[in-house]
Biopython code that builds the backbone (N, CA, C, O; Angstrom):
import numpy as np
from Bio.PDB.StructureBuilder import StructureBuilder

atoms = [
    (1, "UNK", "N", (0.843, -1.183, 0.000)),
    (1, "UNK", "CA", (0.000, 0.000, 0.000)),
    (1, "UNK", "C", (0.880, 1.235, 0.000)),
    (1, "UNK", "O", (1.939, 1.302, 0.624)),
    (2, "UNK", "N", (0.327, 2.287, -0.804)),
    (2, "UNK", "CA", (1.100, 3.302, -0.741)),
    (2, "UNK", "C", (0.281, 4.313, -0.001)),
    (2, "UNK", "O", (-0.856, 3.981, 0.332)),
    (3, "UNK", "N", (0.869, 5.900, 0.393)),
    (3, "UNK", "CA", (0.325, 6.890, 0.937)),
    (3, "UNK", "C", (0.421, 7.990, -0.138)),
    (3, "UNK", "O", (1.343, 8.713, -0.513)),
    (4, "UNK", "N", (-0.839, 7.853, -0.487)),
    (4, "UNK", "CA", (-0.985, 9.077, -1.741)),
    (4, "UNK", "C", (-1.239, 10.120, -0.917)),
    (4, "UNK", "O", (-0.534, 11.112, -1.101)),
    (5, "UNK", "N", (-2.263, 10.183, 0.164)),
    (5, "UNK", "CA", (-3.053, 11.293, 1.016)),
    (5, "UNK", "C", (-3.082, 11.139, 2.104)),
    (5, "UNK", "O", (-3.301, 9.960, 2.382)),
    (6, "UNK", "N", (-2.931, 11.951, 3.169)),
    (6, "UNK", "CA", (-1.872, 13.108, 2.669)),
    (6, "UNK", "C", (-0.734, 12.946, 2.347)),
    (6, "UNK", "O", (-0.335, 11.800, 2.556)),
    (7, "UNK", "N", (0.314, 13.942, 1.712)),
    (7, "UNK", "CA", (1.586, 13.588, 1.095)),
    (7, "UNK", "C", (2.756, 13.195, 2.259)),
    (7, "UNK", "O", (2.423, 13.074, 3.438)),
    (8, "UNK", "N", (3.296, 13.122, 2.087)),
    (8, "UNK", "CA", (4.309, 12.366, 3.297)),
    (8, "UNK", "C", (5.366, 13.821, 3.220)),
    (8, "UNK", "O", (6.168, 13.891, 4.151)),
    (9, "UNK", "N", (5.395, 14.500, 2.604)),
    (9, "UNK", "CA", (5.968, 15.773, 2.367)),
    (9, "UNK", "C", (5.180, 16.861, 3.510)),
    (9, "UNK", "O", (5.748, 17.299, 4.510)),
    (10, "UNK", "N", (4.159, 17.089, 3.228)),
    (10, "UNK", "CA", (3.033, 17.634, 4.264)),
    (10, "UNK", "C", (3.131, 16.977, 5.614)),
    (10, "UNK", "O", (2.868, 17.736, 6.546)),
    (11, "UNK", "N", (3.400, 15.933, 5.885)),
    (11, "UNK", "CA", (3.110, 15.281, 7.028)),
    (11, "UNK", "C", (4.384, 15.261, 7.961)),
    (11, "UNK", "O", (4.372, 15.024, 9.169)),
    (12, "UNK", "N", (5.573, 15.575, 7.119)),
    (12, "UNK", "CA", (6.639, 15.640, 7.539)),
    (12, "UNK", "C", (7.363, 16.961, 7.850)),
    (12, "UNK", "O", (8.439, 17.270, 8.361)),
    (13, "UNK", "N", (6.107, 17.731, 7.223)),
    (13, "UNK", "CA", (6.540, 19.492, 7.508)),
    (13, "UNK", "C", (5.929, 19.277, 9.347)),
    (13, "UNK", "O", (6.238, 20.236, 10.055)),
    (14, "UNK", "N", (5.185, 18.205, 10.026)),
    (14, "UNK", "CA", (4.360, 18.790, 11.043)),
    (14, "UNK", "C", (4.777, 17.761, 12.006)),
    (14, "UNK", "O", (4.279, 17.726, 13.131)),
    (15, "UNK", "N", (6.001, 16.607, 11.473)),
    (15, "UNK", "CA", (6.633, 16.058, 12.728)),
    (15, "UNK", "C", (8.031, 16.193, 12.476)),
    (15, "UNK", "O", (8.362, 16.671, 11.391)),
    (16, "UNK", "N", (8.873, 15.865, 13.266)),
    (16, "UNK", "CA", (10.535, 15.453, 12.857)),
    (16, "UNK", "C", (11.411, 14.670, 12.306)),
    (16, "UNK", "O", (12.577, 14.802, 11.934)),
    (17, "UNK", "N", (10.144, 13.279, 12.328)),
    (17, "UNK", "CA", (10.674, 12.249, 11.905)),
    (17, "UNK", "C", (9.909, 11.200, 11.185)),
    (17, "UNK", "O", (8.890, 10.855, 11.784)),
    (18, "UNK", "N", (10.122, 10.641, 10.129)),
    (18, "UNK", "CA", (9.205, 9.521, 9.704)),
    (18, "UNK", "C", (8.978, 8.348, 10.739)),
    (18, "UNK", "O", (8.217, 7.506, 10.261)),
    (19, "UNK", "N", (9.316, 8.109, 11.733)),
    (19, "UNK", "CA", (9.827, 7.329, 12.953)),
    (19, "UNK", "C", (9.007, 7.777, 14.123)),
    (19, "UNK", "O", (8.635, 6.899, 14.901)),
    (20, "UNK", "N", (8.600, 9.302, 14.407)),
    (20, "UNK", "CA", (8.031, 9.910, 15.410)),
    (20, "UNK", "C", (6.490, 10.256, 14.395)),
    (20, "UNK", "O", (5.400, 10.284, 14.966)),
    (21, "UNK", "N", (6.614, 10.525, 12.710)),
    (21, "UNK", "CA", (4.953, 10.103, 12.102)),
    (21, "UNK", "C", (4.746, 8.394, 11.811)),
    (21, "UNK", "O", (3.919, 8.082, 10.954)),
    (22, "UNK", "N", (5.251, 7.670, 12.290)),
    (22, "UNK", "CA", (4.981, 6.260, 12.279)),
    (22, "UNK", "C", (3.644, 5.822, 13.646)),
    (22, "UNK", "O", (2.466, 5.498, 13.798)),
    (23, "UNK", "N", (5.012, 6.143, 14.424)),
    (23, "UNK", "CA", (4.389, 5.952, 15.911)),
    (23, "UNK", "C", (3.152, 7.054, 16.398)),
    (23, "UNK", "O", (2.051, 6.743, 16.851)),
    (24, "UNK", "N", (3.679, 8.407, 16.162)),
    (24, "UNK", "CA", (1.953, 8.810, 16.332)),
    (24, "UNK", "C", (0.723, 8.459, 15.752)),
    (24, "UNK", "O", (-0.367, 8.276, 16.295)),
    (25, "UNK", "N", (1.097, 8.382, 14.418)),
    (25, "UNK", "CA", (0.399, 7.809, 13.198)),
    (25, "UNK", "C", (-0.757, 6.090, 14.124)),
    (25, "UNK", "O", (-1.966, 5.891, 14.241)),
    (26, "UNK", "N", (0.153, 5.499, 14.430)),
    (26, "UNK", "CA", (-0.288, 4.443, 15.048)),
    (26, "UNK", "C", (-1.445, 4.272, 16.327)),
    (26, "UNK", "O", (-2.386, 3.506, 16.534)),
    (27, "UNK", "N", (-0.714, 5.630, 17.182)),
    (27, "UNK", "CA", (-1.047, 5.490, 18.385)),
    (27, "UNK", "C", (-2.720, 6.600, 18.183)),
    (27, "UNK", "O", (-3.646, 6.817, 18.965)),
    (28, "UNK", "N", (-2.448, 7.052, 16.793)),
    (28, "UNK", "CA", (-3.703, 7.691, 17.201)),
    (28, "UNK", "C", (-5.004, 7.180, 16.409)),
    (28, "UNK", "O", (-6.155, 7.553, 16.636)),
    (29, "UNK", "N", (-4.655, 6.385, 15.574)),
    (29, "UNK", "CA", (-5.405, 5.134, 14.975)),
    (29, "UNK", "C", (-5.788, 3.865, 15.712)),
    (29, "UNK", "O", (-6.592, 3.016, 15.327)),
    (30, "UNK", "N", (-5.005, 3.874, 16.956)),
    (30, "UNK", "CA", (-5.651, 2.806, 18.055)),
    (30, "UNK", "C", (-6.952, 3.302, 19.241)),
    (30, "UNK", "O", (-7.789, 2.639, 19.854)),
    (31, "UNK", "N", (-6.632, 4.816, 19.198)),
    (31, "UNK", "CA", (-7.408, 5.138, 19.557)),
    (31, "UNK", "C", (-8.684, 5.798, 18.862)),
    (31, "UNK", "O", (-9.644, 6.211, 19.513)),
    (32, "UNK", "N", (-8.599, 5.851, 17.540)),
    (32, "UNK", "CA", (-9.962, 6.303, 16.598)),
    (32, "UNK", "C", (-10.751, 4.790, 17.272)),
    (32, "UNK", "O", (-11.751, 4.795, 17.991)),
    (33, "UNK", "N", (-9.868, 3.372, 16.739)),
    (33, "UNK", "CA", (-10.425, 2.126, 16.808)),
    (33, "UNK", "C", (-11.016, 2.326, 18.345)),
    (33, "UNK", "O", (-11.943, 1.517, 18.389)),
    (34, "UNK", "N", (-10.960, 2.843, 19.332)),
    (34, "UNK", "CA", (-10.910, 2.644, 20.724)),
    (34, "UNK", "C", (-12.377, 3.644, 20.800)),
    (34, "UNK", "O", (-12.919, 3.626, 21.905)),
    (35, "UNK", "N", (-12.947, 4.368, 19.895)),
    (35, "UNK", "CA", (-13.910, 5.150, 20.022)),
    (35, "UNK", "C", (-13.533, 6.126, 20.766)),
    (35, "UNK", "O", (-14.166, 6.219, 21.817)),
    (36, "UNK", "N", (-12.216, 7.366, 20.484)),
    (36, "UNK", "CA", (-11.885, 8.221, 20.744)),
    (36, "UNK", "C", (-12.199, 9.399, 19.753)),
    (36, "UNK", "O", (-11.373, 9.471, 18.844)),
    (37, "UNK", "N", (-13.278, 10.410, 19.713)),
    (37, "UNK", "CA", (-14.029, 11.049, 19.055)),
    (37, "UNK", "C", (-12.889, 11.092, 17.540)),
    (37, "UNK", "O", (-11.822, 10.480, 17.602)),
    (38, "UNK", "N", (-13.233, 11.779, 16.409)),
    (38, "UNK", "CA", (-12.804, 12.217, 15.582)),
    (38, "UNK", "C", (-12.478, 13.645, 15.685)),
    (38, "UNK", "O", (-13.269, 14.414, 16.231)),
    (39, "UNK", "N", (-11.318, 14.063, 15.177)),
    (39, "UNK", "CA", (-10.962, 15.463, 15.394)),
    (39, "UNK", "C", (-11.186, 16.589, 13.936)),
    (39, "UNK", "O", (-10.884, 17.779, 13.851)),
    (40, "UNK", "N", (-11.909, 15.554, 12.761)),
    (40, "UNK", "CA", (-12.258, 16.662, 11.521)),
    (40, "UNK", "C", (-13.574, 16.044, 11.211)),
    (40, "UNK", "O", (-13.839, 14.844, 11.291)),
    (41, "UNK", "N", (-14.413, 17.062, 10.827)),
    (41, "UNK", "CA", (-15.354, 16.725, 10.386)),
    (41, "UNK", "C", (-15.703, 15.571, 8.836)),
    (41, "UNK", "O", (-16.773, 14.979, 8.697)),
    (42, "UNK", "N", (-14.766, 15.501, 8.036)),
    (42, "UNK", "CA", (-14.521, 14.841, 7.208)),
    (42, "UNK", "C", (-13.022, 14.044, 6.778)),
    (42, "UNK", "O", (-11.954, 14.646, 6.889)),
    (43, "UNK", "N", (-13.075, 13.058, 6.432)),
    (43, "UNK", "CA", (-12.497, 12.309, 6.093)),
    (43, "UNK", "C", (-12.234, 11.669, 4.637)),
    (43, "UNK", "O", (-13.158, 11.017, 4.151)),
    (44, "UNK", "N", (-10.903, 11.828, 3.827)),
    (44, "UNK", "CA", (-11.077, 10.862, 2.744)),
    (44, "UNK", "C", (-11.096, 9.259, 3.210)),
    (44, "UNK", "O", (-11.944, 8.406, 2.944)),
    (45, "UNK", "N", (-9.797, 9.132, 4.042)),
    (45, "UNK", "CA", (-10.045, 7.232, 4.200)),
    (45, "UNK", "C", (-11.241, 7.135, 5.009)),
    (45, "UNK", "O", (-12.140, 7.871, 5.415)),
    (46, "UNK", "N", (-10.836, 5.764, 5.083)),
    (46, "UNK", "CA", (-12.357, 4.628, 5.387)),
    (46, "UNK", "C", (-11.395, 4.211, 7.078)),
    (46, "UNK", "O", (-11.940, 4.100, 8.176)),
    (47, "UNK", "N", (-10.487, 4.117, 6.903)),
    (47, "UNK", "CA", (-9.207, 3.439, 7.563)),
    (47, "UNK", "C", (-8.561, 4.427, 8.913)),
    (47, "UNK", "O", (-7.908, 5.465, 8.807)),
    (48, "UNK", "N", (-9.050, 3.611, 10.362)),
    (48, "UNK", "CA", (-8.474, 4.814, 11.249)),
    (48, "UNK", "C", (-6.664, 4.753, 10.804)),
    (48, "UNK", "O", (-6.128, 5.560, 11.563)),
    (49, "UNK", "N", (-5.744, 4.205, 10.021)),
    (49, "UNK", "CA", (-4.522, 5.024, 10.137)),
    (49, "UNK", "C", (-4.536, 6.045, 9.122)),
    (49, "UNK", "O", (-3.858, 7.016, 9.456)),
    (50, "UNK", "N", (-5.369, 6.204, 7.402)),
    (50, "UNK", "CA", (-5.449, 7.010, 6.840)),
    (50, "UNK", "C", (-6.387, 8.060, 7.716)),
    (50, "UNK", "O", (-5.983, 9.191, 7.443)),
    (51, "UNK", "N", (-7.260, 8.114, 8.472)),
    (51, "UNK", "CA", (-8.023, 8.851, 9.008)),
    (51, "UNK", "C", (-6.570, 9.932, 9.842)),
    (51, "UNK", "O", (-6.145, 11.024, 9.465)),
    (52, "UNK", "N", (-6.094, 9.024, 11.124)),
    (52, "UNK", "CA", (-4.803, 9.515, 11.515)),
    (52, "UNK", "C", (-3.972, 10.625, 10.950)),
    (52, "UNK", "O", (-3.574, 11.664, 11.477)),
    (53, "UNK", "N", (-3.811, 10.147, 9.752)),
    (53, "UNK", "CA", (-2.304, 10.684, 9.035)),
    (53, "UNK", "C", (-3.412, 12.342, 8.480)),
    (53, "UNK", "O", (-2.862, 13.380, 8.847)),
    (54, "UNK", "N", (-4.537, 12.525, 7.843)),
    (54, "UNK", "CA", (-5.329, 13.678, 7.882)),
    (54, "UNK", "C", (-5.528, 14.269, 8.955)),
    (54, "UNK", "O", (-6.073, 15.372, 8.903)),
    (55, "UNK", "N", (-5.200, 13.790, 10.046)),
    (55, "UNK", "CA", (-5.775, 14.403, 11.848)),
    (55, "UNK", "C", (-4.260, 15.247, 11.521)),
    (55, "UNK", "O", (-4.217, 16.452, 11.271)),
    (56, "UNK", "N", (-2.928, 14.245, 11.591)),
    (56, "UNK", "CA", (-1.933, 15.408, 11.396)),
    (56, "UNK", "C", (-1.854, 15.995, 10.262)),
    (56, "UNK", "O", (-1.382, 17.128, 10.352)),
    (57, "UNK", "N", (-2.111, 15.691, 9.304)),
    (57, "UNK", "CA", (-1.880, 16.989, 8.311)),
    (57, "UNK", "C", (-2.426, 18.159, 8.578)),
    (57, "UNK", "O", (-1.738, 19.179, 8.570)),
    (58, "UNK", "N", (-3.511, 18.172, 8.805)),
    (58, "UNK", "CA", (-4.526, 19.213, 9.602)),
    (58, "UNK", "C", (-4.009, 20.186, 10.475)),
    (58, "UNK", "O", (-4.353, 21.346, 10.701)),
    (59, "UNK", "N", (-2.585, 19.060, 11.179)),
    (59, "UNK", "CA", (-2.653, 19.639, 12.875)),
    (59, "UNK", "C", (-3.244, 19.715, 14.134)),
    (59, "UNK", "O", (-3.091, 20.414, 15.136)),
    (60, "UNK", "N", (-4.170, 18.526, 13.697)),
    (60, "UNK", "CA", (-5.095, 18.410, 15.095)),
    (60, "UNK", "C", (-4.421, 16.936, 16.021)),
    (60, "UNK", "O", (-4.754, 16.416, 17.086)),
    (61, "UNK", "N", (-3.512, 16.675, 15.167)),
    (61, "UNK", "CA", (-2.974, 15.589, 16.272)),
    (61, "UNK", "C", (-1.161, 15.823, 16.354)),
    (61, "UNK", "O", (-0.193, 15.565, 15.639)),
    (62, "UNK", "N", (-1.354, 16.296, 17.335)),
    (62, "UNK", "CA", (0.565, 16.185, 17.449)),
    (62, "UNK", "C", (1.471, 15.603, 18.690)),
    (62, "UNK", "O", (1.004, 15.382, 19.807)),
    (63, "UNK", "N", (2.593, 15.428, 18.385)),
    (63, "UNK", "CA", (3.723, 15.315, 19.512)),
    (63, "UNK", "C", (3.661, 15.559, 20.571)),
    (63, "UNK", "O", (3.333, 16.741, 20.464)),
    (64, "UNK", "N", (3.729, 15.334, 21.861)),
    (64, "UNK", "CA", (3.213, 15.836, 22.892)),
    (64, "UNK", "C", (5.167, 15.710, 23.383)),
    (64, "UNK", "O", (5.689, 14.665, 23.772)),
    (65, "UNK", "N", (5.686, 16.658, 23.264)),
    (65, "UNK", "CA", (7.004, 16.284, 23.808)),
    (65, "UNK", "C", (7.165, 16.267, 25.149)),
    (65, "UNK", "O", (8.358, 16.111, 25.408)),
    (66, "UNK", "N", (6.632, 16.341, 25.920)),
    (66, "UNK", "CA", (6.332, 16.158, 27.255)),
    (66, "UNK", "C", (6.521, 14.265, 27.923)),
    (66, "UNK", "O", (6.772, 13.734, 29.005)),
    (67, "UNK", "N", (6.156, 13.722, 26.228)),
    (67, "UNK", "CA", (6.119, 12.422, 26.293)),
    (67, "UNK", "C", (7.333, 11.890, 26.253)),
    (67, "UNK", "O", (7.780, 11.219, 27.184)),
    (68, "UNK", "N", (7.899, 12.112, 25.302)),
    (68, "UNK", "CA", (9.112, 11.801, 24.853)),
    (68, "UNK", "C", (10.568, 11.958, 25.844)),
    (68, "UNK", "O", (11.112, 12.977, 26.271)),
    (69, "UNK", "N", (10.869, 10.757, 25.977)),
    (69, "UNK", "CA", (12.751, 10.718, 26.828)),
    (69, "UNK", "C", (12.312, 9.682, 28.054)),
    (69, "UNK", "O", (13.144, 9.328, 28.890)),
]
sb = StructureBuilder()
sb.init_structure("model")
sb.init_model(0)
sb.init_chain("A")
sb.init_seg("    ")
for serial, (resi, resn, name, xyz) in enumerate(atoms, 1):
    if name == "N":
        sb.init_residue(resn, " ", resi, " ")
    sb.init_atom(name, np.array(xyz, "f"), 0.0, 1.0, " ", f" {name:<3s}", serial, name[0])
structure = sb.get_structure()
């Protein structure tokens, strides 16, 4: 599978790392699955990790560096 949408260019302007958009990417697609509201009113995927990866392009889902170390 590839990632046409959003671009991985875009997605990478809004984390640091393909490694740190992997893992958020993940962690916030376990929680769409977990019935943790949606943060846009629309969606192209069907799929909470394509859903995810639009939450950050957006900017409604980010890094919490507080987390991190």
């Amino acid at each position: 599978m590839r990632v046409t949408y959003p671009s991985i260019d875009k997605l990478l302007d809004r984390v640091d790392s393909r490694y740190s958009l992997s893992v958020l990417a993940a962690k916030r697609a376990h929680e769409l699955e977990d019935g943790v509201p949606e943060a846009l009113k629309e969606y192209q995927s069907l799929k909470p990790v394509g859903k995810a990866l639009e939450e950050i392009e957006a900017g409604k889902v980010t890094v919490d560096s507080n987390q991190i170390g």
